[in-house]
C-alpha positions, 0 to 999 in steps of 0.5 A, a space after each residue: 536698691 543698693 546701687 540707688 542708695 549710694 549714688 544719692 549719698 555719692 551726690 549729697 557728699 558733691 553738694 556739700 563739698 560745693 557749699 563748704 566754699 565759704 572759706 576754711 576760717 572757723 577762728 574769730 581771727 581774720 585773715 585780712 591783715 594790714 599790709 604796710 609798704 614802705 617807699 623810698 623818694 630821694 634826691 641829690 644835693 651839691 654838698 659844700 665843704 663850708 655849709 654843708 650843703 650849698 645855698 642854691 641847693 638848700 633852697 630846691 632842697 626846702 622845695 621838694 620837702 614841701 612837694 613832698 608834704 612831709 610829716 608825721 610818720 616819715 623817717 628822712 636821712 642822709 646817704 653820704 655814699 662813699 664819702 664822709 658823713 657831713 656835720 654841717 649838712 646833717 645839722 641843715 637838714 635836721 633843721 630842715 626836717 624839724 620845721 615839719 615835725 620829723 625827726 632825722 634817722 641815723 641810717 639811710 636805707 639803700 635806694 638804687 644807684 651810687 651817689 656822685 661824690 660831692 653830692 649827698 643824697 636826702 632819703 624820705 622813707 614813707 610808709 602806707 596800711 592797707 588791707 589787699 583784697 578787700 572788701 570781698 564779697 566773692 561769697 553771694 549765698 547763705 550756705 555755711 556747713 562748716 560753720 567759717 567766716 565770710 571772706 569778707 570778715 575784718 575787712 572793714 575794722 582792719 581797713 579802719 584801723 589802717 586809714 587812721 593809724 598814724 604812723 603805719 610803721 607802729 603795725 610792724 614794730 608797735 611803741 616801747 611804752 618806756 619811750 612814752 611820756 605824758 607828752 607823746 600824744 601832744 607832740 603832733 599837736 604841738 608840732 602842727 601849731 607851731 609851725 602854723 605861728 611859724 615856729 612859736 
């Protein structure tokens, strides 16, 4: 009789711990999280010691931007490699970038290979949010002992928050809200008909 009884408590503790499978996260926090990548596009340009940056140049430079389709959230800069900065081509290219609403950032990020002296090289960082895994429907049963989320859980308010969050880069450093004014949030607005009147 005592053998009995403890190979069914033996058995109903192997079927419970088969049905705890649901997951381990008993918070209201969810364990799918936005992850932002950020890549890096860049190319070479013929520097001018006059212009900045050679005529010929600025033209394939001003094409690449539009195949690029630059806009909000993207950071361009200018990596000089071993040479010297260049007033007048940072002042081309802050021109340039200004037409579609980007501000220029002062520091390049490495990217691979050198930069050929005379040739500078134009760097546009884009970032993108998604949410890995998701959705998740590894889970098809009902049984929940241990009282946790379904793995599916956040997926589709974080996936949300990801497509519409503007510029992704603000879910790893958010806003200084002493930068803000009552004008940040017109800014794209502004940008976008101003560059649809062509630039008025």
């Amino acid at each position: 009789m005592m053998k009995t009884k403890f190979l069914i408590a033996a058995s109903l503790s192997i079927v419970l711990a088969g049905c705890s499978s649901m997951g381990a996260n008993t918070s209201v926090y969810s364990v799918n999280q936005p992850v932002v990548e950020r890549t890096n596009y860049a190319i070479d340009v013929n520097g001018d010691p006059t212009y900045g940056i050679a005529g010929s140049e600025k033209v394939r430079l001003g094409e690449w931007l539009d195949a690029m389709k630059l806009g909000y959230g993207d950071r361009v800069a200018i990596d000089f490699g071993d040479g010297y900065a260049n007033a007048a081509a940072t002042q081309t290219v802050a021109e340039m970038t200004a037409e579609f609403g980007v501000i220029m950032n002062d520091t390049a990020p490495l990217t691979a290979g050198r930069v050929t002296p005379g040739t500078y090289r134009i760097v546009v960082t884009r970032s993108s949010a998604s949410v890995p895994n998701c959705p998740n429907w590894s889970k098809t049963d009902d049984r929940n002992y241990n009282n946790s989320n379904h793995p599916n859980y956040g997926c589709a308010i974080n996936s949300n928050m990801a497509a519409m969050i503007a510029d992704p880069e603000d879910f790893v450093r958010g806003r200084n809200n002493e930068k803000l004014d009552s004008n940040s949030g017109t800014r794209a607005v502004s940008a976008q008909r101003a560059k649809t009147n062509g630039g008025k």
